[in-house]
N, C-alpha and C positions, 0 to 999 in steps of 0.2 A: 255218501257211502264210499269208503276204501276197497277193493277185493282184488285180487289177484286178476292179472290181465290173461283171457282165453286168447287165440288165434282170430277168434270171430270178432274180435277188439278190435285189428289192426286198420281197419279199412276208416273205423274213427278216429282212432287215435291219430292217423294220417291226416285227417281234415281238423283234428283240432292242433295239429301241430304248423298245418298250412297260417291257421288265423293268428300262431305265437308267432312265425315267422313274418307276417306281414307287420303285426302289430311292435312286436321286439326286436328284431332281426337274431330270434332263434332258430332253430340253429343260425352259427355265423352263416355258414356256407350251405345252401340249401341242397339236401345230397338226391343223387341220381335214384335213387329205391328209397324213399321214406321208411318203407315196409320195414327194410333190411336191414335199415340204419338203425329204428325200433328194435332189431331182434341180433343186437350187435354179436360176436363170438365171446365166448365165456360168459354168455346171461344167464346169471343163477336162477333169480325168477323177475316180473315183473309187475307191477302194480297199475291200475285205473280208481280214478275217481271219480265217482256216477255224481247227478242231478237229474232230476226225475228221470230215472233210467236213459238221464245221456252224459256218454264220457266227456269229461269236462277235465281230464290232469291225468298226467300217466308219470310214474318214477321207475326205475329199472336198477337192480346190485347186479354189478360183476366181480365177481371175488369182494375183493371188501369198497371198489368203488361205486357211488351210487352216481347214476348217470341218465339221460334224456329223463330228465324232472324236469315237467312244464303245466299250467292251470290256464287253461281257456281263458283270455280277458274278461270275458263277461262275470265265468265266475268269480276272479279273484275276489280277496276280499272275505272270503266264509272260510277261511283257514284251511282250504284244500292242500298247499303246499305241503304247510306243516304237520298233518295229517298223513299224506303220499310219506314225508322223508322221516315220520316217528313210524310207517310200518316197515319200512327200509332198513329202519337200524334194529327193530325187533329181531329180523328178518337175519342180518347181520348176528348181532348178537347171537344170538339161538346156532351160529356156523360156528361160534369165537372168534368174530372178527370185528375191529375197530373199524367204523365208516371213513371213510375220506371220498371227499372230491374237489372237482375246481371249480372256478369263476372266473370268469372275464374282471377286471376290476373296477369297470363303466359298470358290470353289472349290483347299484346299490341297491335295486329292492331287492333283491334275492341275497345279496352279503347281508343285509338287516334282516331275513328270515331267518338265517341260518345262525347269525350270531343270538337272537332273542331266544333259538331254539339251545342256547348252549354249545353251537360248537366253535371252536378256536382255531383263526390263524396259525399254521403251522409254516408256510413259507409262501414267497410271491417271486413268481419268476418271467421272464420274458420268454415267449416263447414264436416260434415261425411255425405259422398257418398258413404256407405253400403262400410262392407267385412273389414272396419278399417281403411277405406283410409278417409284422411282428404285434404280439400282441401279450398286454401283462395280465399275468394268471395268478392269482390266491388261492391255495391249498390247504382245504379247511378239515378238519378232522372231527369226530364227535367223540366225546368227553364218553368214561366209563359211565355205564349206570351204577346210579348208588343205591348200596341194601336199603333196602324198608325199615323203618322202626315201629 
């Protein structure tokens, strides 16, 4: 199940983000406030997604980027991702705003998530993530929705 992430969320979604970071090295840099980092400035809203009443994947829009998208390893695999990032772009839309976000470019399951879901390469850039480390980024966009017929 998808629903909108409460306050009372945060304390798992921190420990399921602990098991992405160990298992992915999600985030790259592991930050000083999990909590905080979850509840970035300018978060429009943000999303969880449950298994038997436990958070398993959280996605978050700010303005029109969608950002901290992650699915517990265990769950992967049951289409939580793509799930999290089609309420993301309802979510979006419903504002008039086109999604975009980025990627690490090591990061292939998640660029093959995102591509299968429709959204398109828009630019790939290098970028510095402090201390001198540089790192290549893909800036992916999501495609308009199409009328119904």
């Amino acid at each position: 199940m998808i629903r909108r992430r409460h306050d009372s969320d945060l304390d798992a979604c921190v420990a399921v983000l602990a098991e992405v970071h160990t298992h992915n090295g999600y985030p790259h840099h592991w930050p000083d406030d999990p909590a905080r980092w979850l509840t970035p400035d300018g978060l429009t809203a943000a999303w969880v997604a449950e298994t038997d009443s436990t958070v398993t994947g959280h996605a978050a829009l700010c303005g029109p980027e969608v950002s901290r998208l992650y699915v517990a390893p265990a769950a992967r695999g049951a289409g939580l991702g793509g799930r999290l990032l089609r309420a993301v772009e309802a979510e979006a839309a419903a504002r008039g705003l086109r999604p975009v976000l980025e990627v690490k470019a090591t990061d292939t399951t998640a660029i093959a998530l995102y591509e299968r879901l429709g959204w398109r390469r828009r630019a790939t850039e290098r970028q510095d993530w402090g201390s001198g480390e540089v790192v290549t980024v893909h800036r992916y966009e999501a495609q308009p929705a199409r009328p119904a017929h």
